[in-house]
Predicted model as a PDB file, atoms N, CA, C, CB and O in Angstrom, pLDDT in the B-factor column:
MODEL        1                                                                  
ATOM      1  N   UNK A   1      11.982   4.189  -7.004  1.00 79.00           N  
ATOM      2  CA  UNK A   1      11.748   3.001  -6.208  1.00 79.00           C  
ATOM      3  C   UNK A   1      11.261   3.415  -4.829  1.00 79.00           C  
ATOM      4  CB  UNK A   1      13.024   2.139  -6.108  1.00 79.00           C  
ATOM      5  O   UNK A   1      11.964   4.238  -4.241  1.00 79.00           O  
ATOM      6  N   UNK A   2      10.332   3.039  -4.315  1.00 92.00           N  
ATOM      7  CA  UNK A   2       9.934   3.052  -3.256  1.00 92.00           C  
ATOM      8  C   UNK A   2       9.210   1.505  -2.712  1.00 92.00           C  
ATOM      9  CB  UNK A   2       9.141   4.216  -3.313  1.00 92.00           C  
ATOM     10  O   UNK A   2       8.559   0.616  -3.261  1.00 92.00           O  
ATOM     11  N   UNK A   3       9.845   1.820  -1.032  1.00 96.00           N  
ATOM     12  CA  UNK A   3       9.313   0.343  -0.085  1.00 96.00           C  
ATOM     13  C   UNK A   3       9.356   0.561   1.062  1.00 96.00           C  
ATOM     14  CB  UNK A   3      10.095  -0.995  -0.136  1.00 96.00           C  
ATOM     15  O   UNK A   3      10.032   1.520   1.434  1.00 96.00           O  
ATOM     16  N   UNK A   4       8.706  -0.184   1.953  1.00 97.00           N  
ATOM     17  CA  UNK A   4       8.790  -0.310   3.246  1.00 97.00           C  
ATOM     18  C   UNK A   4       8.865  -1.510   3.727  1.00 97.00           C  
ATOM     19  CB  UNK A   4       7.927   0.233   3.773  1.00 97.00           C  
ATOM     20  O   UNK A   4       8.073  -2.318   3.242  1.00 97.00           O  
ATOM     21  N   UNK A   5       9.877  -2.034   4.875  1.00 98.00           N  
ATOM     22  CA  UNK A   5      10.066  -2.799   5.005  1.00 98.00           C  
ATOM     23  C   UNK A   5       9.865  -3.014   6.724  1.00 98.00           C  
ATOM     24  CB  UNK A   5      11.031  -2.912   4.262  1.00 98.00           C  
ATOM     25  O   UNK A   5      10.435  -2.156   7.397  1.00 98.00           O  
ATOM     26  N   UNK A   6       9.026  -4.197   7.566  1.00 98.00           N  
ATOM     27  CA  UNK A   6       9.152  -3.974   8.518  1.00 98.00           C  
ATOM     28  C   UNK A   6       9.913  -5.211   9.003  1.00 98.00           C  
ATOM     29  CB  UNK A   6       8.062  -3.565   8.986  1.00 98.00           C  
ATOM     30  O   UNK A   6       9.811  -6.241   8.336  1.00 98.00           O  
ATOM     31  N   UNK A   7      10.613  -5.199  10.029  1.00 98.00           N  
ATOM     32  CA  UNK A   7      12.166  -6.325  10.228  1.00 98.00           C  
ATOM     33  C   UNK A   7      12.585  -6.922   9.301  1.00 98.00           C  
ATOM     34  CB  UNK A   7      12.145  -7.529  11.108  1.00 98.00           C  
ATOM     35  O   UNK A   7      12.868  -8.118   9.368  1.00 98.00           O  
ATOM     36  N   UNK A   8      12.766  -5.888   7.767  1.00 97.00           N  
ATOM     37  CA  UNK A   8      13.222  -6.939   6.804  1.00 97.00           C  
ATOM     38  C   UNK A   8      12.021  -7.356   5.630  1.00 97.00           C  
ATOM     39  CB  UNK A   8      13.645  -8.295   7.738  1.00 97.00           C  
ATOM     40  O   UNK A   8      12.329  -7.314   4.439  1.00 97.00           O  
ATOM     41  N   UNK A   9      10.635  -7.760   6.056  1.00 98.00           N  
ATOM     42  CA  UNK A   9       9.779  -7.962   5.193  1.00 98.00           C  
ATOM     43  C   UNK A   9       9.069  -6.817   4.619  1.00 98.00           C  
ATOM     44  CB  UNK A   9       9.032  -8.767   5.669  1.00 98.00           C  
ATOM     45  O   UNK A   9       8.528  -5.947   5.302  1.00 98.00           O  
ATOM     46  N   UNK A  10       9.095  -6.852   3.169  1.00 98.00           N  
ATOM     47  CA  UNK A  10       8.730  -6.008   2.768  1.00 98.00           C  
ATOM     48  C   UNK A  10       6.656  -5.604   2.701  1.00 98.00           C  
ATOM     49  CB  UNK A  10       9.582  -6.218   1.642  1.00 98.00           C  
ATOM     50  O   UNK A  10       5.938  -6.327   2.011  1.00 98.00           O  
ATOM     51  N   UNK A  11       6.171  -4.636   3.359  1.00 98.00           N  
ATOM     52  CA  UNK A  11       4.932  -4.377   3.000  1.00 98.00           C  
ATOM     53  C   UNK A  11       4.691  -4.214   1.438  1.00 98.00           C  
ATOM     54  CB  UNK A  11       4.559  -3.241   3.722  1.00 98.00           C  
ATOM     55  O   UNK A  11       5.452  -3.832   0.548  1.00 98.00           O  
ATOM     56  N   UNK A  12       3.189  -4.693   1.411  1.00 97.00           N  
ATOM     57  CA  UNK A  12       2.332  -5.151  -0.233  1.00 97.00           C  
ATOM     58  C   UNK A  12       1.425  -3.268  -0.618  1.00 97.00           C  
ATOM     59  CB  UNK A  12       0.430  -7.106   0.222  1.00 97.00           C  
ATOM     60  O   UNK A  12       0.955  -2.478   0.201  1.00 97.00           O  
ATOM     61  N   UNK A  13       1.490  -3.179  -1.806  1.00 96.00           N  
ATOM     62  CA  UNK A  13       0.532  -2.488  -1.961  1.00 96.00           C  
ATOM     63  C   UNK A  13       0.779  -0.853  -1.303  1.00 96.00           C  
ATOM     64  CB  UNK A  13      -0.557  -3.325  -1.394  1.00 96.00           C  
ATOM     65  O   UNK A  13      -0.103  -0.127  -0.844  1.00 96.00           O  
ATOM     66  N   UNK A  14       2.142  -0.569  -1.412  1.00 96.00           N  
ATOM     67  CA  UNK A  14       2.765   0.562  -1.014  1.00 96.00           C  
ATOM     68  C   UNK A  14       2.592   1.676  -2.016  1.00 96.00           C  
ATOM     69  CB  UNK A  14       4.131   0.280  -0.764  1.00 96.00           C  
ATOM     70  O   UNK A  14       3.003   1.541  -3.169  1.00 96.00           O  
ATOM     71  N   UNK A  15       1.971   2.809  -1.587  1.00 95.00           N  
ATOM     72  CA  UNK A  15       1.920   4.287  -2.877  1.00 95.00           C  
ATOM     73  C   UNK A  15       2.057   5.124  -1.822  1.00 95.00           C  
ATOM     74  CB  UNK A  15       0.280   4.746  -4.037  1.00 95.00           C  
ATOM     75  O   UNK A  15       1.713   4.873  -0.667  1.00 95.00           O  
ATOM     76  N   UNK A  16       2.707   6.410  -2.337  1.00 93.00           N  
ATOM     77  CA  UNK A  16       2.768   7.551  -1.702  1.00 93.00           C  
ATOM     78  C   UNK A  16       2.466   8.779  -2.376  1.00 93.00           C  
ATOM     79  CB  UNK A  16       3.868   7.623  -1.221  1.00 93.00           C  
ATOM     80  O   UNK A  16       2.300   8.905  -3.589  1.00 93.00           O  
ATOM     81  N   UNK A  17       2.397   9.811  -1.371  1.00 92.00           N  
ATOM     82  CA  UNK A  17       2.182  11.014  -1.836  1.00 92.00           C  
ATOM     83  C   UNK A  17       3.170  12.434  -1.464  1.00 92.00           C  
ATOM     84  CB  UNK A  17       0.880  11.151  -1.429  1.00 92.00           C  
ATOM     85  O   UNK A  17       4.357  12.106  -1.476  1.00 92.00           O  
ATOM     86  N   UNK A  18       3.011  13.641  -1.200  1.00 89.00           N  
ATOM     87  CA  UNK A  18       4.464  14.600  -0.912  1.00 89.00           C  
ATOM     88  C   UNK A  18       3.975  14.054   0.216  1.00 89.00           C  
ATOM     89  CB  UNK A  18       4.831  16.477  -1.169  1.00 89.00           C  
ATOM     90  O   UNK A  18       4.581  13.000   0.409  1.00 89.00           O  
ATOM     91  N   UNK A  19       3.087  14.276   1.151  1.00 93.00           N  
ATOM     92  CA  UNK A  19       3.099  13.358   2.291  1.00 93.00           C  
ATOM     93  C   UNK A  19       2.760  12.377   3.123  1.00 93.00           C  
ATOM     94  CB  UNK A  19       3.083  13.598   2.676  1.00 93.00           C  
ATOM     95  O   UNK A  19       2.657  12.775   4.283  1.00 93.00           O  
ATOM     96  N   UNK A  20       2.499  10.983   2.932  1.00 94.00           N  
ATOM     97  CA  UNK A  20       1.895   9.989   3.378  1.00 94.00           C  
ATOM     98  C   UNK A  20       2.737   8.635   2.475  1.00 94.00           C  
ATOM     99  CB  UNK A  20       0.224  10.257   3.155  1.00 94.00           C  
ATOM    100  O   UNK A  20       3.286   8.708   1.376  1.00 94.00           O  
ATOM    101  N   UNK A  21       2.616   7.615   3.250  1.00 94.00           N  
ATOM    102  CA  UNK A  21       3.016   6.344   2.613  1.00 94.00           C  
ATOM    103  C   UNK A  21       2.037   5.331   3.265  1.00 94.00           C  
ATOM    104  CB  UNK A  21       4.631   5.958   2.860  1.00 94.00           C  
ATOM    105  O   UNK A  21       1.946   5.184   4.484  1.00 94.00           O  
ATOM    106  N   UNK A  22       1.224   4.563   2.234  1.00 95.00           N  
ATOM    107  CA  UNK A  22       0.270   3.706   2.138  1.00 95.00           C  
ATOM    108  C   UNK A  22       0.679   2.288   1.931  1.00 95.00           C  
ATOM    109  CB  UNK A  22      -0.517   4.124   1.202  1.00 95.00           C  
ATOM    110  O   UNK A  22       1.478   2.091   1.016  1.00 95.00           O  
ATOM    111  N   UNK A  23       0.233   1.188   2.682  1.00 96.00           N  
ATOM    112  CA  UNK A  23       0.916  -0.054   2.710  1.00 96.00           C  
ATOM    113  C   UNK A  23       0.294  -0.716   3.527  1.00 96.00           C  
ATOM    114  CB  UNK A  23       2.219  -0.066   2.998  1.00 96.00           C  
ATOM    115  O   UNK A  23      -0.244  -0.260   4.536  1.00 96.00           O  
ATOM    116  N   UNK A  24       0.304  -1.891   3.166  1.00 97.00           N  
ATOM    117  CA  UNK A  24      -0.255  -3.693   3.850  1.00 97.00           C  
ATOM    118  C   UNK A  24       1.019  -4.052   4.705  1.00 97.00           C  
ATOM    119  CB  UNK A  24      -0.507  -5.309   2.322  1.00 97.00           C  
ATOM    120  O   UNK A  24       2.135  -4.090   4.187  1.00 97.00           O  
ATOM    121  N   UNK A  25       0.751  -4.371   6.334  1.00 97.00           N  
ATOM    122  CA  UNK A  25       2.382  -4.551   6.655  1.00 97.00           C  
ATOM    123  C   UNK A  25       1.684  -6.396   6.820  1.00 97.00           C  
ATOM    124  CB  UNK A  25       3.357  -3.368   8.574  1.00 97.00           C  
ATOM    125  O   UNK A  25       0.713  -7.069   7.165  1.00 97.00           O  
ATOM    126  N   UNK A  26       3.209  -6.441   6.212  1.00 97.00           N  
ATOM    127  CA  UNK A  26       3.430  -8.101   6.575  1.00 97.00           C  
ATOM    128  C   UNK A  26       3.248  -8.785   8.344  1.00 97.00           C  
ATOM    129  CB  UNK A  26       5.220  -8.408   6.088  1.00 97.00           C  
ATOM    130  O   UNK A  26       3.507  -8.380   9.477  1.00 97.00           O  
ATOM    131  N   UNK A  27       2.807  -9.706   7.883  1.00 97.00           N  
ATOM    132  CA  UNK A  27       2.767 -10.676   9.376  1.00 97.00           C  
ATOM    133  C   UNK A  27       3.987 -10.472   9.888  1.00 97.00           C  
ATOM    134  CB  UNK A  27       2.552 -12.412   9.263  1.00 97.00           C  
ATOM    135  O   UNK A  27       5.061 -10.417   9.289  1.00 97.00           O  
ATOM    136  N   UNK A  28       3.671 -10.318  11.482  1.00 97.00           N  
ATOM    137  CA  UNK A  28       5.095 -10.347  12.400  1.00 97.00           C  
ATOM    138  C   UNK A  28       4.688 -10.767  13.767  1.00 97.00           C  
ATOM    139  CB  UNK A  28       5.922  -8.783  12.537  1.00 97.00           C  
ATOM    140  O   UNK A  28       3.610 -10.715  14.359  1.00 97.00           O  
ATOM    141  N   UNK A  29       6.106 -11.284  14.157  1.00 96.00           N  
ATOM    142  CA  UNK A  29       5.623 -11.479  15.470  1.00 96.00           C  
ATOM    143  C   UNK A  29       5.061 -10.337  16.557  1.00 96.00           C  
ATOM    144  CB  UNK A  29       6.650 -12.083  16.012  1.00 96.00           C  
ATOM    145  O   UNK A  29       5.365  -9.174  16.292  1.00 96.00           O  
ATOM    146  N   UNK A  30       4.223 -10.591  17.820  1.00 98.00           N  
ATOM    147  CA  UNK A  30       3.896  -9.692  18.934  1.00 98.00           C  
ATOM    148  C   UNK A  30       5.035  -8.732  19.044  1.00 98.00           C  
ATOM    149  CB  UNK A  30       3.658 -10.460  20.287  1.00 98.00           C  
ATOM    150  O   UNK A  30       6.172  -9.175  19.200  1.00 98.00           O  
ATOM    151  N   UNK A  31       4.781  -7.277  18.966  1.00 98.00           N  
ATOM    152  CA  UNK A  31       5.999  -6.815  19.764  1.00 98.00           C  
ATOM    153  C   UNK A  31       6.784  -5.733  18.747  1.00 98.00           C  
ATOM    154  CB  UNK A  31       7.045  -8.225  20.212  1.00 98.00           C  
ATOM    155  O   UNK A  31       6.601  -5.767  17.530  1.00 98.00           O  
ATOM    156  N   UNK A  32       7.380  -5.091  19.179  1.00 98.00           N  
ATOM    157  CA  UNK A  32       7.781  -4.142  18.004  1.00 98.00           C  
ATOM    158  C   UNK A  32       8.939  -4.302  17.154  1.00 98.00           C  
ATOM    159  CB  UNK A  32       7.962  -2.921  18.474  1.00 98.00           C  
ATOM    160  O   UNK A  32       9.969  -4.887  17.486  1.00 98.00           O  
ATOM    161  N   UNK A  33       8.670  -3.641  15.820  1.00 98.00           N  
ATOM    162  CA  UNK A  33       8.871  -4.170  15.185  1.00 98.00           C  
ATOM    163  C   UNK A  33      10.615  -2.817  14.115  1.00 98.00           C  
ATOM    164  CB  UNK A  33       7.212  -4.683  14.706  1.00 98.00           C  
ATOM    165  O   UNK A  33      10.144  -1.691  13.950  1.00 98.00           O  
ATOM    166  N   UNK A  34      11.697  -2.874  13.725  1.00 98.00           N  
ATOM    167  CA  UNK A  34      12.302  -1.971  13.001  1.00 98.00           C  
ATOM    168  C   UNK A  34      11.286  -1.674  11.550  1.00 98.00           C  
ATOM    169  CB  UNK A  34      13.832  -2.559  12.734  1.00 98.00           C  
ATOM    170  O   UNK A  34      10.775  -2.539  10.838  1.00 98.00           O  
ATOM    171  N   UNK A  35      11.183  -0.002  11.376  1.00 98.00           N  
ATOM    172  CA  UNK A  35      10.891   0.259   9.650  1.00 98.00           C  
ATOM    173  C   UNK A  35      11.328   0.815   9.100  1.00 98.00           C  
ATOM    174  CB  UNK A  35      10.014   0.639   9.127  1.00 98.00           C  
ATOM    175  O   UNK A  35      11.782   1.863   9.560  1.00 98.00           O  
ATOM    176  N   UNK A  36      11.496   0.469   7.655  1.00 98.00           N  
ATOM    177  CA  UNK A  36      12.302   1.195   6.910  1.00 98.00           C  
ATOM    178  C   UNK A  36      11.862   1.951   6.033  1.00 98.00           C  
ATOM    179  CB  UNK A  36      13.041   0.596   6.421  1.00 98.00           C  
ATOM    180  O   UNK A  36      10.987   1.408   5.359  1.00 98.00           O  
ATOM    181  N   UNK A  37      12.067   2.858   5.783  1.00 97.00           N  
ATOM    182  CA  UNK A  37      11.340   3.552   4.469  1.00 97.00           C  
ATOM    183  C   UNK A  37      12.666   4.035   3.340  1.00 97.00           C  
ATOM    184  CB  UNK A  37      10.297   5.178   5.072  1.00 97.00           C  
ATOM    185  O   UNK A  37      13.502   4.933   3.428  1.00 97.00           O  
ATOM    186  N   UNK A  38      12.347   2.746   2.028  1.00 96.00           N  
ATOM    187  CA  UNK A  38      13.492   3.001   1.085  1.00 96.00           C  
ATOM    188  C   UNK A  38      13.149   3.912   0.089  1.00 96.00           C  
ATOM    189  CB  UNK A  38      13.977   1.799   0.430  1.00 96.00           C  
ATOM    190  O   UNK A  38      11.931   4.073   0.012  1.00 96.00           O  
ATOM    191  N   UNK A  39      14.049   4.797  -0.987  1.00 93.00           N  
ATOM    192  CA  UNK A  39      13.274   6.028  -1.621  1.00 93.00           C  
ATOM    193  C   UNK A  39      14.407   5.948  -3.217  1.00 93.00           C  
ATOM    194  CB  UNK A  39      13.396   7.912  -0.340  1.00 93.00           C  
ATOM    195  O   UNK A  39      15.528   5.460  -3.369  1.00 93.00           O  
ATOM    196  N   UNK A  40      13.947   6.303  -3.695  1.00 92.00           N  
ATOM    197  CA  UNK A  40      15.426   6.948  -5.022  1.00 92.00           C  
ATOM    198  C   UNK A  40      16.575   7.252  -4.527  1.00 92.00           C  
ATOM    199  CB  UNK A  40      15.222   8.465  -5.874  1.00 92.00           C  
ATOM    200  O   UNK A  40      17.673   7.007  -5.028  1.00 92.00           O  
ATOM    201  N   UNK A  41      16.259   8.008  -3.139  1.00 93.00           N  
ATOM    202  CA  UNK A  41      16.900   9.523  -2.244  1.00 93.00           C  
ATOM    203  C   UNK A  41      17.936   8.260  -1.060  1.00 93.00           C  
ATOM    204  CB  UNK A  41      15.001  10.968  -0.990  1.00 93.00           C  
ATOM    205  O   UNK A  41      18.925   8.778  -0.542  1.00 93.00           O  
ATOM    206  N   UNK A  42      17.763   7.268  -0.830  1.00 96.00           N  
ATOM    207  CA  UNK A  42      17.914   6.526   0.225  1.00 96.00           C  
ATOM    208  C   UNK A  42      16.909   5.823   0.853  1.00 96.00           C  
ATOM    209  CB  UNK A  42      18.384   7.158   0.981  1.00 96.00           C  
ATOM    210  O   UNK A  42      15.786   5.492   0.472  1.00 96.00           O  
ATOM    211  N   UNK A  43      17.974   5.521   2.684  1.00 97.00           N  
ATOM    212  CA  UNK A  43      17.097   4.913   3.439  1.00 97.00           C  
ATOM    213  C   UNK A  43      16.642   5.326   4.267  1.00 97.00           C  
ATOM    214  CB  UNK A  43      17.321   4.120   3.792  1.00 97.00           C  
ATOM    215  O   UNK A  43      17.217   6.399   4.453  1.00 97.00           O  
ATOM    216  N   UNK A  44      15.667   5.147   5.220  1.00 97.00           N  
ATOM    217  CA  UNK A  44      15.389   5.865   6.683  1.00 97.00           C  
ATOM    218  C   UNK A  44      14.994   4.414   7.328  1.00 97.00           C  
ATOM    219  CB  UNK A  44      13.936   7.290   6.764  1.00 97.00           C  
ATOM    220  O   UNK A  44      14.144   3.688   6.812  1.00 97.00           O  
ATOM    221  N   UNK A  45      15.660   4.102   8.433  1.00 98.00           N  
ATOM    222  CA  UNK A  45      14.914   3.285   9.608  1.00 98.00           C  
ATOM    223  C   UNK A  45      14.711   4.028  11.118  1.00 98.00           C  
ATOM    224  CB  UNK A  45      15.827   1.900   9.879  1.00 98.00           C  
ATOM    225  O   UNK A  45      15.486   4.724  11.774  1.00 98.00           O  
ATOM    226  N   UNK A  46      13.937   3.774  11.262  1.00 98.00           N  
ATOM    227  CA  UNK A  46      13.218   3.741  12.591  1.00 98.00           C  
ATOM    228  C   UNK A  46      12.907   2.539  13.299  1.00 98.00           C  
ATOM    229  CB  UNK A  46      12.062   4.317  12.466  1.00 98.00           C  
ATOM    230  O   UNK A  46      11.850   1.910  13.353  1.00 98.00           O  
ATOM    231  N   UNK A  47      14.310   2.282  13.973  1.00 98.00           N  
ATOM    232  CA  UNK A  47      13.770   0.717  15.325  1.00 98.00           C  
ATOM    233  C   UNK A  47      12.819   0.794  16.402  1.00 98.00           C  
ATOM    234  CB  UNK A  47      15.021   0.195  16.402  1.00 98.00           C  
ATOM    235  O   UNK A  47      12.923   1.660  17.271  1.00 98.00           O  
ATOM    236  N   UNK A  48      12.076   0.103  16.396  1.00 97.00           N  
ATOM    237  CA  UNK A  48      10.782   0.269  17.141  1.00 97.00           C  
ATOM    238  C   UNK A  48       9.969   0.687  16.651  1.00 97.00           C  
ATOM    239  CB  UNK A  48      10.715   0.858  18.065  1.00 97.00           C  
ATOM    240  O   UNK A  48       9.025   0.864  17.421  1.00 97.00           O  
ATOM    241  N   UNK A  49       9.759   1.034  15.490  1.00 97.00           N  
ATOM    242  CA  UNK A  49       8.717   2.036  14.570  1.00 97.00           C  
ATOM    243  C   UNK A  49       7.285   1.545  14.212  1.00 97.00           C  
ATOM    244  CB  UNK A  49       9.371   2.319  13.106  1.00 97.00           C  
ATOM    245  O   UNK A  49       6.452   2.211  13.598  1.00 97.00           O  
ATOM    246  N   UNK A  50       7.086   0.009  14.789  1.00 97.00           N  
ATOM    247  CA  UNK A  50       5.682  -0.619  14.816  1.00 97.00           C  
ATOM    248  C   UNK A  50       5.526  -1.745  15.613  1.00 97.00           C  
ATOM    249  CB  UNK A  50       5.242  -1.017  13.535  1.00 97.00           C  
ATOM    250  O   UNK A  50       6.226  -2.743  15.780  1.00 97.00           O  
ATOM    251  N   UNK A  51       4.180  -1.282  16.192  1.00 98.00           N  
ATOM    252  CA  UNK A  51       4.189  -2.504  16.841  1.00 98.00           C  
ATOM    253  C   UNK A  51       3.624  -3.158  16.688  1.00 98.00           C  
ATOM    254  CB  UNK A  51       4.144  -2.631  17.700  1.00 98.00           C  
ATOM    255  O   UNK A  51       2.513  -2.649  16.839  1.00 98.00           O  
ATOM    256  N   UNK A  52       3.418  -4.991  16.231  1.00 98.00           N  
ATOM    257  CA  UNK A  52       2.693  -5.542  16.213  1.00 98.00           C  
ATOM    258  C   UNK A  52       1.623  -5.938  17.480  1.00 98.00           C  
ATOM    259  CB  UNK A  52       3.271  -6.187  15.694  1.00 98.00           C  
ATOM    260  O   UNK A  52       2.200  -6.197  18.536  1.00 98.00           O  
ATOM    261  N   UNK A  53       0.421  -6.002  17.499  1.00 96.00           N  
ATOM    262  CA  UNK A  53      -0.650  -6.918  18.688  1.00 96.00           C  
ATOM    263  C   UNK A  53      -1.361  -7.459  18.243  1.00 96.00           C  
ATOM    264  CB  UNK A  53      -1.487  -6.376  19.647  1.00 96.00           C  
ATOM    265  O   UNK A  53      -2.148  -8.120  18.920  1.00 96.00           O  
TER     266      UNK A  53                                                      
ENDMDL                                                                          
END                                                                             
């Protein structure tokens, strides 16, 4: 299983590779945004990890 999620909404059209993760991020408001990157292995977030403009 793999996803990314930014404040919660999940990005479309997510594939990865040993290194890179590819993805459509969902609409959000101005301003930055928490991401998550979910795996088999777990979770990782990073708050502040995008910013919308």
């Amino acid at each position: 299983m793999l996803g990314v999620l930014f404040n919660g909404v999940p990005a479309t059209g997510v594939s990865a590779t040993a290194t890179t993760v590819t993805g459509t991020t969902p609409p959000g408001a101005v301003g930055n945004a928490t991401v998550t990157l979910v795996t088999a292995f777990g979770a990782v977030t990073v708050p502040g990890g995008f910013t919308y403009v």
